[in-house]
Structures are given as structure tokens and as C-alpha cells.
C-alpha positions, 0 to 999 in steps of 0.5 A: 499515498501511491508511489506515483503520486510521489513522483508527480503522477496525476491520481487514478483509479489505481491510486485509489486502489492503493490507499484501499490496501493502506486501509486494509493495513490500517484495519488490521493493524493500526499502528506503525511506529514510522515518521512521515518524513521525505525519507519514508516517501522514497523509501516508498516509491523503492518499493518499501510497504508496511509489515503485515502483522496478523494471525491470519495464514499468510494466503488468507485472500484479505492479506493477497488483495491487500498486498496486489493493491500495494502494487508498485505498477498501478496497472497491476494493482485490482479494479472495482 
């Protein structure tokens, strides 16, 4: 879930956006050994987002789009 959603923002298109890079991650990488507690929900909205784990070289254009849908300011984050 997108950090503003967290703190009581109305869901957006670039909420959307964001749970698109957490399926991005997802596919690439389907576990995360993390409780989905109140504590991970804060550490969310400071800015904490999954490590990316993959062979691919870290400007692979999949690994930049996943991680500029992960913006923290969803007018940053790309449009469809």
C-alpha cells in the first residue's frame, strides 16, 4: 500500500502506480521474510521499500521503473 494511503490520503492513480512497483518486486522476487505489522507500516511511510534481489545489472530499465513507481511523492512516480 502507498505511504499516503497510510497516512489517510484518498487512493490515486499514483497509488495505483505504486502497488504497480510492488508487483514488479513481487515478480521478481516473491518472498520477504517481514511481519505486516504497524511497525512495517511506518517504516514504510519513512521511506523503507524492499531489497531488490536479482541478477539483472542494476540499470536494467525494469529495476529504474520499479523503483520511480516506489516514489515517496506520488507526483514523481510515472503515468500510464
Amino acid at each position: 500500500m502507498a505511504p499516503e494511503i497510510f497516512r489517510g490520503q484518498k487512493y490515486t492513480k499514483a497509488s495505483d502506480i505504486y502497488s504497480l512497483g510492488m508487483i514488479m518486486w513481487e515478480i521478481m522476487t516473491p518472498f520477504w521474510d517481514r511481519n505486516h505489522d504497524t511497525e512495517l507500516i511506518i517504516e514504510i511511510c519513512d521511506g523503507l521499500r524492499p531489497p531488490i534481489i536479482t541478477n539483472e545489472p542494476e540499470d536494467c530499465n525494469y529495476i529504474d521503473l520499479m523503483k520511480k513507481c516506489w516514489h515517496s511523492d506520488p507526483n514523481k512516480r510515472p503515468t500510464i
